[in-house]
ZAMARGU-4260 file (C-alpha; in steps of 0.2 Angstrom, whole numbers, plus 5000, padded with zeros to 4 digits):
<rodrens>
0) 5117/5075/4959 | 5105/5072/4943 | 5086/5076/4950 | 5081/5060/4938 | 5090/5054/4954
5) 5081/5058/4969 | 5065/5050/4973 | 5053/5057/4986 | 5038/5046/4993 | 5021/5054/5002
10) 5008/5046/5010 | 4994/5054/5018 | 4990/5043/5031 | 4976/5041/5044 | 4989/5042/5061
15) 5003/5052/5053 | 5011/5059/5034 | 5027/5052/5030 | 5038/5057/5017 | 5054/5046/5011
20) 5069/5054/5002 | 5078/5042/4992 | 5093/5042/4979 | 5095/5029/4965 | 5113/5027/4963
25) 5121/5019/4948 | 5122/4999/4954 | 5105/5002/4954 | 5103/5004/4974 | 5090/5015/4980
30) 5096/5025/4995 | 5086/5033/5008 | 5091/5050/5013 | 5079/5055/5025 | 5062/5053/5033
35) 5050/5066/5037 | 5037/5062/5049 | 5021/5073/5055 | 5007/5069/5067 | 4991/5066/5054
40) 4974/5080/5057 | 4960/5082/5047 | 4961/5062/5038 | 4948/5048/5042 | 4949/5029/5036
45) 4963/5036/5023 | 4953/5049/5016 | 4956/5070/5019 | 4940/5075/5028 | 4952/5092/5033
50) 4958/5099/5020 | 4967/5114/5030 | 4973/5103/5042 | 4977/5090/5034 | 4987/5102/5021
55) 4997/5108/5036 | 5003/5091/5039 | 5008/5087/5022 | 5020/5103/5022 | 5027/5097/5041
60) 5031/5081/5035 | 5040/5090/5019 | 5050/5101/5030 | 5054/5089/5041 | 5060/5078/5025
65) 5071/5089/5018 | 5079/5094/5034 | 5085/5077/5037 | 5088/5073/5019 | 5097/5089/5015
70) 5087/5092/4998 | 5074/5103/4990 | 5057/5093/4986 | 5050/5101/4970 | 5041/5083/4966
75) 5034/5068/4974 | 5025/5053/4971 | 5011/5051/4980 | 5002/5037/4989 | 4982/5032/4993
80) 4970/5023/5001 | 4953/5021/5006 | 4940/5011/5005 | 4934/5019/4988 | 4948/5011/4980
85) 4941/4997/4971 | 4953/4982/4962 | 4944/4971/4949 | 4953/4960/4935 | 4948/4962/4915
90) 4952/4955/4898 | 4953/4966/4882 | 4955/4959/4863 | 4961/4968/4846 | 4958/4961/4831
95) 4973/4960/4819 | 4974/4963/4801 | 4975/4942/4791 | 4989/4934/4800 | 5000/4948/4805
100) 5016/4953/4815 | 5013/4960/4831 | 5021/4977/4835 | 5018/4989/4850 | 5007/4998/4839
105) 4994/4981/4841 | 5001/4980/4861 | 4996/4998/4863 | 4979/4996/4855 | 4974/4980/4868
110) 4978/4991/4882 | 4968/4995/4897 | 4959/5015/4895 | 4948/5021/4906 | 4933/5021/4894
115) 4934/5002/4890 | 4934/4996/4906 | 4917/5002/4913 | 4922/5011/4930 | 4910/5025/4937
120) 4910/5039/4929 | 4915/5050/4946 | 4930/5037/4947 | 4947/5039/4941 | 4958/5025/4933
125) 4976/5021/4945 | 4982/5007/4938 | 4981/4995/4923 | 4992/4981/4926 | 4994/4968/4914
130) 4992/4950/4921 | 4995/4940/4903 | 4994/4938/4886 | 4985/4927/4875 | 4989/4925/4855
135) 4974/4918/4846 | 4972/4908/4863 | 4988/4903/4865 | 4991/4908/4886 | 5007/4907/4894
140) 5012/4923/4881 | 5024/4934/4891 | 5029/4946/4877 | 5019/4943/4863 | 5032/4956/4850
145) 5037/4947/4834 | 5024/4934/4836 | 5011/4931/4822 | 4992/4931/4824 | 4974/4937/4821
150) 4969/4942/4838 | 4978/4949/4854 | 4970/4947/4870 | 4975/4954/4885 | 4971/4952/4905
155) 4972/4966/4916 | 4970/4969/4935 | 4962/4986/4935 | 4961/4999/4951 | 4952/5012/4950
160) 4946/5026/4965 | 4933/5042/4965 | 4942/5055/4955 | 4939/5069/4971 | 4944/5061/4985
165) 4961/5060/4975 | 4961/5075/4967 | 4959/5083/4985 | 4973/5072/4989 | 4985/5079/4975
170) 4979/5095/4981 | 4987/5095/4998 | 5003/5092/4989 | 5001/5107/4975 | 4995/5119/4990
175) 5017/5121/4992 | 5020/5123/4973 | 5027/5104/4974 | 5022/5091/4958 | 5013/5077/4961
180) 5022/5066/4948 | 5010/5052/4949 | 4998/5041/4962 | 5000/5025/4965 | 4990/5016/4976
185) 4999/5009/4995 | 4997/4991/4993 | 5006/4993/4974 | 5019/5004/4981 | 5020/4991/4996
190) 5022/4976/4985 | 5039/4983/4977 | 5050/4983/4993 | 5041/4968/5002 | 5038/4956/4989
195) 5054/4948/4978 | 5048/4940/4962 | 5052/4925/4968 | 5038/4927/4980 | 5026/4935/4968
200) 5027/4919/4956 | 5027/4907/4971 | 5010/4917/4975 | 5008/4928/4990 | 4997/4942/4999
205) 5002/4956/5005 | 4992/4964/5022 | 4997/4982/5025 | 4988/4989/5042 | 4989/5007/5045
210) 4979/5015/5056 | 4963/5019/5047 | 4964/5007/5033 | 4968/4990/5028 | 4977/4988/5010
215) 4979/4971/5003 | 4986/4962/4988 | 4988/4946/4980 | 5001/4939/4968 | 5001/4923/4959
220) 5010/4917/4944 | 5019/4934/4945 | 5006/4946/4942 | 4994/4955/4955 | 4977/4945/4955
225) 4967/4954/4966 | 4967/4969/4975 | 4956/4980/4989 | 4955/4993/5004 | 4946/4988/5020
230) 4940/5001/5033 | 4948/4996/5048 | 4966/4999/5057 | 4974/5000/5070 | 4966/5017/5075
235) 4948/5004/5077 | 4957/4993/5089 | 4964/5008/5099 | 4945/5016/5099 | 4939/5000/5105
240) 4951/4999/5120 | 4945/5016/5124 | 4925/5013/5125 | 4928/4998/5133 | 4940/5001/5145
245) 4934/5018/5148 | 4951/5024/5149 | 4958/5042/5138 | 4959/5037/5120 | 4981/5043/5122
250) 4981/5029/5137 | 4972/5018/5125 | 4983/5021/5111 | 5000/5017/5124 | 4991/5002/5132
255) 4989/4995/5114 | 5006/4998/5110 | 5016/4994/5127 | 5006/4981/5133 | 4994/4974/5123
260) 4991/4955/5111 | 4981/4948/5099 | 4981/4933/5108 | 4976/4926/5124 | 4991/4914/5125
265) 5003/4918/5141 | 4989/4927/5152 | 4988/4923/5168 | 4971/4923/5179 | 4966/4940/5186
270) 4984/4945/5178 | 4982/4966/5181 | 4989/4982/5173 | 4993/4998/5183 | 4990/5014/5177
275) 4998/5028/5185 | 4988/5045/5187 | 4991/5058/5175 | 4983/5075/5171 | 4965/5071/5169
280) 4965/5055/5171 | 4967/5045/5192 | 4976/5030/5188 | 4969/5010/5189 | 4970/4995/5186
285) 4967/4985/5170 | 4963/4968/5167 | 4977/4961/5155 | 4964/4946/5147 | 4951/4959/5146
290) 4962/4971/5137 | 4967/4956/5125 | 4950/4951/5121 | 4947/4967/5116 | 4961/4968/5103
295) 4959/4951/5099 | 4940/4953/5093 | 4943/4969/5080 | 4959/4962/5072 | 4949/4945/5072
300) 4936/4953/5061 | 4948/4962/5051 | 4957/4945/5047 | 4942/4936/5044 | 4935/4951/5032
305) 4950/4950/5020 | 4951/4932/5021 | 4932/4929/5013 | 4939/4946/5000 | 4955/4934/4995
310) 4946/4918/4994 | 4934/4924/4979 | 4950/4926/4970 | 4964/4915/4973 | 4962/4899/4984
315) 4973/4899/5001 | 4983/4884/4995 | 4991/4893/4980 | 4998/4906/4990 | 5015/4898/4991
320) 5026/4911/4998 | 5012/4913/5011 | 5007/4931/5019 | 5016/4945/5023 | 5010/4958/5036
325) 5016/4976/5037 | 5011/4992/5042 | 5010/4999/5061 | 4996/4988/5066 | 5008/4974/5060
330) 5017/4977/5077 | 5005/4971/5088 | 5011/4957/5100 | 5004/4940/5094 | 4997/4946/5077
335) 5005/4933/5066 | 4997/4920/5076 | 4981/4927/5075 | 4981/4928/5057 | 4989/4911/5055
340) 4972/4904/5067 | 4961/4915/5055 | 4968/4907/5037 | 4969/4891/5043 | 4989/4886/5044
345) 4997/4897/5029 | 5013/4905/5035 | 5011/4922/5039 | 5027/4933/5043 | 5028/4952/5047
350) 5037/4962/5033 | 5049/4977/5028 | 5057/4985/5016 | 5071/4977/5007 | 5084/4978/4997
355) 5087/4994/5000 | 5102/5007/5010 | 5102/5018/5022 | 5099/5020/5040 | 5090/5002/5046
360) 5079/5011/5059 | 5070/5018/5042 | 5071/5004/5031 | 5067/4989/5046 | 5052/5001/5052
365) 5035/4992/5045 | 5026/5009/5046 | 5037/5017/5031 | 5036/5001/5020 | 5021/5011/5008
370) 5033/5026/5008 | 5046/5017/5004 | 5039/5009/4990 | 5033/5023/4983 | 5052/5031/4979
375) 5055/5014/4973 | 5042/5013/4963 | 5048/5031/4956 | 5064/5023/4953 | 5058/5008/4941
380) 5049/5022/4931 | 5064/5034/4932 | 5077/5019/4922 | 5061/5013/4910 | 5057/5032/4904
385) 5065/5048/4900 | 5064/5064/4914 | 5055/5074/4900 | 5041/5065/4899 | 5037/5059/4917
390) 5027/5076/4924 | 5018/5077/4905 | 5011/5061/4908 | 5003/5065/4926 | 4988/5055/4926
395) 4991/5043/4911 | 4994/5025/4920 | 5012/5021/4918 | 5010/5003/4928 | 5003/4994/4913
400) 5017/5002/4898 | 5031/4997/4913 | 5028/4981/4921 | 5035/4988/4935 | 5024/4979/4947
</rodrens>
């Protein structure tokens, strides 16, 4: 097998690091291979606040990867989050020569860098994603190649994040003398497996809830709009259970899972839960409404957080394809009514990965949906641009050149 044809997602998560194996065969499927999975240490909200520990779990989920995949990793692409990661959109402009023919020389020279936009100087540029072009103010221009004009204008959805918090990120990966090919940030590599294009011109918004952050990102007319990272997942919900309950944060977690809603619906008056002793903990008895308030109030506010971030940018009504949750909060019981109650009536459904092969128990899982994306996202780059030039090109933004998203 060619190595232009394997594909190896990593995301260092807040509850655990997953890494995808994935083979791109010639139809153009992308085929997982195997999953590597290891119990998250030493990350908080997203971001490495261990880097020993959280270095140890990067290489587990590795190993474990190419156990079940029956490969050698030598390069991955790697996923990030946290609330540092900011999304803002941007136009740039070139002036051309009289009336002239535009080429990619022009195209290149409206593009998106890192000193043209204004980001912090401690921040790093992740993405510059072309939204539309616009020929001496002609809009609507998809390609504008071959037209003819004086000025070339360009809008952009940039992404940006502090340049040390991904760097120790990359880090993590480098410690095993593995490549970090590039970073792409979760929600993007979300987007490629949840998302068809049908749905990204239709307008839609994707919610990815992990367990210490939420990512989020809108599409509309076909190209990303708005984007963001906000500090809360599923981890808050599970740490709230725990206070409030006063019951182990692991019974907390498996209360969550096993028996808990986002909604009161169905809860019957002094409706109780047992829980059976266990070492260092006597067993009792919870009261289920109690339990779902609880749930009920964190991912209320989490909903109602990203619903006041997407209305700034694109109005509820042009979100024609509606929402789309994923991620390991995503399976909470009752959650899609919730955030149906919370933005007022738009069609919310919960989300996996698509079009893709392999065993269904991966691909169907919403938790892997960001890794997922990432190898697919590494295959759209992979057919748009020779090998040779992928790991020279580490940090240059490949997303805006490729129209991959």
């Amino acid at each position: 097998m060619a190595r232009d044809k394997l594909h190896v997602g990593l995301e260092i998560g807040t509850t655990k690091v997953c890494a995808v194996v994935a083979e791109s065969r010639a139809n153009g499927e992308l085929r997982l291979l195997g999953v590597g999975e290891s119990p998250s240490r030493g990350v908080r909200k997203g971001e490495i606040v261990d880097f020993t520990n959280a270095s140890k779990c990067v290489h587990d989920a590795l190993a474990d990867a190419e156990d079940r995949s029956d490969r050698e990793i030598d390069n991955v692409w790697l996923g990030v989050t946290g609330a540092h990661i900011v999304g803002f959109n941007h136009r740039n402009s070139a002036n051309l020569p009289a009336e002239s023919e535009i080429t990619d020389a022009e195209i290149e020279e409206v593009e998106c860098k890192e000193q043209d936009v204004g980001i912090p100087k401690d921040h790093i540029l992740l993405h510059s994603i072309i939204q539309r072009y616009f020929v001496d103010g002609q809009a609507g221009v998809i390609d504008p190649r071959g037209m003819l004009g004086t000025r070339l204008e360009a809008d952009f959805h940039i992404i940006h994040g502090i340049a040390n918090r991904i760097h120790n990120a990359i880090r993590c990966v480098k410690e095993f003398e593995i490549d970090v090919v590039d970073v792409v940030v979760n929600s993007v590599a979300s987007a490629q497996v949840i998302l068809s294009d049908q749905q990204k011109r239709a307008g839609a918004l994707i919610v990815d809830i992990g367990g210490g952050t939420t990512d989020f990102l809108v599409y509309q007319d076909g190209a990303i709009r708005h984007s963001g990272v906000i500090a809360i997942g599923g981890d808050h919900v599970t740490n709230d259970i725990c206070i409030g309950l006063k019951i182990p944060i692991a019974r907390a977690e498996k209360l969550k899972i096993e028996e808990g809603s986002a909604t009161l619906e169905g809860v019957k008056p002094g409706e109780r839960i047992t829980l059976k002793n266990d070492t260092g903990f006597s067993g009792r008895d919870i009261d289920r409404r109690t339990l779902n308030l609880i749930i009920n109030a964190r991912l209320h506010e989490l909903l109602s957080i990203l619903r006041k971030h997407v209305q700034e940018v694109v109005p509820e009504h042009l979100l024609g394809a509606g929402i789309l949750l994923t991620g390991g909060c995503s399976l909470t019981r009752g959650i899609r009514e919730l955030a149906e109650s919370v933005f007022q009536g738009t069609p919310v459904n919960l989300a996996h990965a698509q079009s893709v092969s392999g065993p269904a128990s991966a691909f169907e899982n919403p938790q892997l949906s960001t890794c997922i994306g990432l190898a697919r996202y590494a295959q759209a780059v992979h057919s748009q641009m020779p090998q040779s030039s992928l790991l020279d090109n580490f940090f240059k933004k490949l997303s805006s050149k490729l129209k991959i998203v």
